[in-house]
Backbone as a ProteinNet text record, in pm:
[ID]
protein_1_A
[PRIMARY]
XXXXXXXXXXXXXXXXXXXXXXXXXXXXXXXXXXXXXXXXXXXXXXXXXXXXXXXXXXXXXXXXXXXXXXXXXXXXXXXXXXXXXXXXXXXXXXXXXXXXXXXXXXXXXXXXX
[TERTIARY]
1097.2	1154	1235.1	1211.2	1233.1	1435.6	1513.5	1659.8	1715.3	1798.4	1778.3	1887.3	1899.5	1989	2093	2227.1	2359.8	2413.3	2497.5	2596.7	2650.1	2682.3	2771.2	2870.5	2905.1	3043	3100.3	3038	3045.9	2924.3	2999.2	2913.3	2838.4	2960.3	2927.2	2827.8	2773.9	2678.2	2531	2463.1	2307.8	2292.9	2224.3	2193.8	2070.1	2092.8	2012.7	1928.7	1925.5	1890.1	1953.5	1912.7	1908.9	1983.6	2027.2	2097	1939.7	1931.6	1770	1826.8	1920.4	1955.3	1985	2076	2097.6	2034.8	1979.7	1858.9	1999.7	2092.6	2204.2	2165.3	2188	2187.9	2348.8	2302.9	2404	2365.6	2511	2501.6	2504.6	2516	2492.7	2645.4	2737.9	2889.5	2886.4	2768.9	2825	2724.7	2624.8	2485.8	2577.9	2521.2	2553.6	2403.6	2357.4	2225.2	2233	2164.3	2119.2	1994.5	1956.7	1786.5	1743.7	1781.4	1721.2	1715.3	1803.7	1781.4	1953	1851.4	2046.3	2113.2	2230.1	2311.5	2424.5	2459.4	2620.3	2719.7	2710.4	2852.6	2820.7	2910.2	2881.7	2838.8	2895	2813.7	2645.2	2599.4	2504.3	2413.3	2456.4	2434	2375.1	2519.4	2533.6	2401.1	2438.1	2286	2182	2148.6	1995.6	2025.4	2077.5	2043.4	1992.8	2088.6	2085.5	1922.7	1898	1775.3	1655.9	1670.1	1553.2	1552.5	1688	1687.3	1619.5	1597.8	1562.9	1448.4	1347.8	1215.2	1185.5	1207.3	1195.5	1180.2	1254.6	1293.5	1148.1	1096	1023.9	870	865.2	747	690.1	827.7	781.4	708.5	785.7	738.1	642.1	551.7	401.2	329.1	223.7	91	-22.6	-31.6	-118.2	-257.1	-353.1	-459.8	-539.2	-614.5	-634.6	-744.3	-733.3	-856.3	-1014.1	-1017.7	-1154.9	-1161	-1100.5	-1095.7	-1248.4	-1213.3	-1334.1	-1521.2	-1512.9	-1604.9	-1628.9	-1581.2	-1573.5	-1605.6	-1516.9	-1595.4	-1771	-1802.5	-1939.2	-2036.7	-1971.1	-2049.4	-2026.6	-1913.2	-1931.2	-2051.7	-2032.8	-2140.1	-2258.7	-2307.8	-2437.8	-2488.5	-2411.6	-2440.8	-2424.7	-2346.1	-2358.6	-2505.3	-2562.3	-2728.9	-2818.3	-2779.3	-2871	-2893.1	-2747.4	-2795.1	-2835.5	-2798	-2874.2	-3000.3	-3072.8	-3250.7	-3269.6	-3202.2	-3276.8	-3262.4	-3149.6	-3108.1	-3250.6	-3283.2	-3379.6	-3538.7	-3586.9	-3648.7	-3673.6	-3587.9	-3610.9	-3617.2	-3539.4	-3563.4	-3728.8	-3786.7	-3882.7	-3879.5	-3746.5	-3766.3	-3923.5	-3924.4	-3985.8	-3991.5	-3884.7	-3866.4	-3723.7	-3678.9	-3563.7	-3532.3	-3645.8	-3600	-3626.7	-3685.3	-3687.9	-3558.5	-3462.7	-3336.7	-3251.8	-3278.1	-3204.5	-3160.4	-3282.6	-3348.8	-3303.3	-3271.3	-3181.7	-3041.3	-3033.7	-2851.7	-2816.3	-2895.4	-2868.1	-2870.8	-2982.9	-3000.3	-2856.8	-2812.6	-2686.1	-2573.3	-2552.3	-2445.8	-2454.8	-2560.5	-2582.9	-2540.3	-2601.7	-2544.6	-2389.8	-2359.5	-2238.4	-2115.1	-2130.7	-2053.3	-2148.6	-2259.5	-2261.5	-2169.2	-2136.6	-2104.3	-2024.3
2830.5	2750.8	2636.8	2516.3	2352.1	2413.3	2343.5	2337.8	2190.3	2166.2	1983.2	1989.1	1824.3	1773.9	1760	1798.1	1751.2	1638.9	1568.6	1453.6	1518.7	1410.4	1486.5	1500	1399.2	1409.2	1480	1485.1	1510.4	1614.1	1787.3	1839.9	1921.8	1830.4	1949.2	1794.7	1699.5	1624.9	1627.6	1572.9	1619.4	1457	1472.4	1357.6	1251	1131.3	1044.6	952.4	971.1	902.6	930.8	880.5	957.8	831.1	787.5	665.5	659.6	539.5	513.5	536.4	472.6	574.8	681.9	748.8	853.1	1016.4	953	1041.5	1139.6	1112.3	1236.5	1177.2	1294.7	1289.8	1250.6	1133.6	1068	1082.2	1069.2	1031.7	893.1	862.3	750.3	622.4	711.2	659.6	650.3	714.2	689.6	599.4	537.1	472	348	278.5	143.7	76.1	3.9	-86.3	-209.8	-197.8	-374.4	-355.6	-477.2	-551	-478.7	-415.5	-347.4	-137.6	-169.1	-25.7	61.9	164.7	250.9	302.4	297.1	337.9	409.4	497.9	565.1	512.1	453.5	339.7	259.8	162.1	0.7	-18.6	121.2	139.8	160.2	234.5	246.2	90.2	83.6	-34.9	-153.1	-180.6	-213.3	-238.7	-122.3	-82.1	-102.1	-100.2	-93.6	-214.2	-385.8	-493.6	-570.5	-472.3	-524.7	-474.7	-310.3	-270.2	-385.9	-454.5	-476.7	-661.1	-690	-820.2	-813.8	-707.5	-700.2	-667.8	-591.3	-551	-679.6	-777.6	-900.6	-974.3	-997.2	-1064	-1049.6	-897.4	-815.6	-831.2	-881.9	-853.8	-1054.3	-1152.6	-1287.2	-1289.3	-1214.7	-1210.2	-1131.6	-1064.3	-1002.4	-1106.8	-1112.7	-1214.5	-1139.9	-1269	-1222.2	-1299.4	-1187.3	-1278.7	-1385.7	-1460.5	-1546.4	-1563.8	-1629.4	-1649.8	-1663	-1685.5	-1687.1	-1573.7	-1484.1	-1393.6	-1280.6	-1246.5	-1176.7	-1274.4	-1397.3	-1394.5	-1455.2	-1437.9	-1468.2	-1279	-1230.1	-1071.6	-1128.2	-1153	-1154.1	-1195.9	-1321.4	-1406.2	-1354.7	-1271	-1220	-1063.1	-1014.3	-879.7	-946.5	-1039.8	-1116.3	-1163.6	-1183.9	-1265.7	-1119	-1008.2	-955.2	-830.8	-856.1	-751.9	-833.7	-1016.3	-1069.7	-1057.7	-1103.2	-1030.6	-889.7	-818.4	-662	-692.5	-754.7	-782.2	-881.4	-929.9	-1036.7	-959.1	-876.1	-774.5	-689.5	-598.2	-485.4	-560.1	-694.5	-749.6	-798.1	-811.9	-906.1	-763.4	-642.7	-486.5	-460	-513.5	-440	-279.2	-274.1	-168.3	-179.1	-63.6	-17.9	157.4	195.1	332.3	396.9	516.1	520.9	591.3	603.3	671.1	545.5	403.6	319.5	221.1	260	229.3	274.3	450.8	481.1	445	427	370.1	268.3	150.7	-6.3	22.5	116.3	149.6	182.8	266.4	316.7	248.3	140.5	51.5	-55.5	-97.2	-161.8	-149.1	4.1	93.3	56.8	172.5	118.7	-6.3	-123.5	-267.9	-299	-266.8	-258.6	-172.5	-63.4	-30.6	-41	-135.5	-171.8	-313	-360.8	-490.1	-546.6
-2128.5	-2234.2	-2169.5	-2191.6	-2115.9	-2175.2	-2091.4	-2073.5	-2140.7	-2255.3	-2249.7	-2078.5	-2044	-1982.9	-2066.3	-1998.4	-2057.3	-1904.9	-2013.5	-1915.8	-1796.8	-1686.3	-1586.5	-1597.9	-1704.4	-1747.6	-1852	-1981.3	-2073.9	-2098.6	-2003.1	-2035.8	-2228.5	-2298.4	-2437.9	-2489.6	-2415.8	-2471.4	-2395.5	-2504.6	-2458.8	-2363.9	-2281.8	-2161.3	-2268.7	-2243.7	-2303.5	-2195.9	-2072.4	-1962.4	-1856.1	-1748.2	-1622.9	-1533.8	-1416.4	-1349.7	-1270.7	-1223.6	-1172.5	-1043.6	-950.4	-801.6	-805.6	-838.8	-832.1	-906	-1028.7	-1120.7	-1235.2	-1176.6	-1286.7	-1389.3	-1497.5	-1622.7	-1677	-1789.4	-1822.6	-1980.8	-2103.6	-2193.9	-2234.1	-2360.3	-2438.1	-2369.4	-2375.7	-2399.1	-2189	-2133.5	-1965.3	-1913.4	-1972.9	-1938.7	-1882.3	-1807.3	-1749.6	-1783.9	-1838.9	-1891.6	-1889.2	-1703.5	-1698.3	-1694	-1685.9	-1649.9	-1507.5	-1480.3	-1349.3	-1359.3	-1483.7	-1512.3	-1555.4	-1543	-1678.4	-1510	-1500.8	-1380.7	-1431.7	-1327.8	-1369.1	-1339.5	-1217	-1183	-1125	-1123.9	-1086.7	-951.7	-856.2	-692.6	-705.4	-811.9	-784.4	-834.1	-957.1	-1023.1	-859.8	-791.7	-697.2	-582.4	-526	-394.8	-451.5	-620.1	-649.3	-629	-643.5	-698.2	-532.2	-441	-267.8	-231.1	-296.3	-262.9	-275.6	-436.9	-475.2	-441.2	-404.3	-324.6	-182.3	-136.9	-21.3	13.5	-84.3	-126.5	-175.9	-198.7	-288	-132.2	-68.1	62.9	134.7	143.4	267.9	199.8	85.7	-20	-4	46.7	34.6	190.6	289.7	456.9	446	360.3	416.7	353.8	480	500.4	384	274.6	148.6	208.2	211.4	234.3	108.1	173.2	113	0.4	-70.1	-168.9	-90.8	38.5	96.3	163.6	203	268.6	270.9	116.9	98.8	143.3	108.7	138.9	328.9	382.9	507.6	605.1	510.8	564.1	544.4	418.4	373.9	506.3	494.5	578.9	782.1	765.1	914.8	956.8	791.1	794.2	821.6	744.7	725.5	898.9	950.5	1058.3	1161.7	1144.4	1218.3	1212.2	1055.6	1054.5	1072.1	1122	1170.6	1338.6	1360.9	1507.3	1563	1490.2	1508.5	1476.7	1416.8	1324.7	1516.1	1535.7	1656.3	1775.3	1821.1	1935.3	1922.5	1809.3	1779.4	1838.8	1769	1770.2	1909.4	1998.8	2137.4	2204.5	2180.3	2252.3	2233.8	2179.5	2108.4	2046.2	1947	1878.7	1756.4	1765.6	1668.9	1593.3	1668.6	1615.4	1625	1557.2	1622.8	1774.9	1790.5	1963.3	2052.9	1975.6	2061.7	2071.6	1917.7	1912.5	1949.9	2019	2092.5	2257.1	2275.4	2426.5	2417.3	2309.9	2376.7	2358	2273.5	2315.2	2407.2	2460.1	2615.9	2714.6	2723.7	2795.4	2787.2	2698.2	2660.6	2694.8	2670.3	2691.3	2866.7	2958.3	3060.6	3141.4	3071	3139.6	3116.2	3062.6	2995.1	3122.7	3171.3	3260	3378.1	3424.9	3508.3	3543.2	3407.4	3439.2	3518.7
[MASK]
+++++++++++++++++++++++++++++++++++++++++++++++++++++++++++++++++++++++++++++++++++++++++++++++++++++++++++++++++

């Protein structure tokens, strides 16, 4: 059977919201209600406004990629199953054990190099 919340303060009242840092249950008469949310005291009030100035700060310094981005992947996949189609082709694959045989061969030159 669910318990209501009562105030921290006012325990003979039923809790109407919670402080967004700290999560206590608060009544009507202990709510603090700004634009950033219900608080119990003006400290917490406080640290959230530094928190979310600063998530605000850290959110302008990450690198948003760009509107071409996606298609520049495109165009690097594209170019990279063309050169696999011309690599296979100049190996003379034609099977997969003959695709295994130019990997090896590859691999091979590769720590001979």
């Amino acid at each position: 059977m669910p318990t209501e919340s009562r105030c921290i303060n006012h325990h003979h009242r039923e809790a109407t919201g919670r402080c967004r840092r700290c999560n206590i249950p608060l009544c009507t008469e202990c709510k603090i209600i700004e634009v950033e949310g219900t608080f119990c005291s003006e400290k917490c009030l406080r640290e959230t406004k530094v928190f979310l100035k600063r998530a605000e700060e850290l959110e302008k310094d990450t690198v948003k990629p760009r509107g071409r981005f996606p298609l520049r992947q495109l165009v690097i996949a594209i170019l990279v199953v063309l050169a696999a189609v011309v690599l296979l082709r100049i190996g003379g694959v034609t099977s997969a054990s003959d695709f295994g045989d130019l990997i090896r061969r590859i691999v091979n030159t590769i720590r001979r190099g």
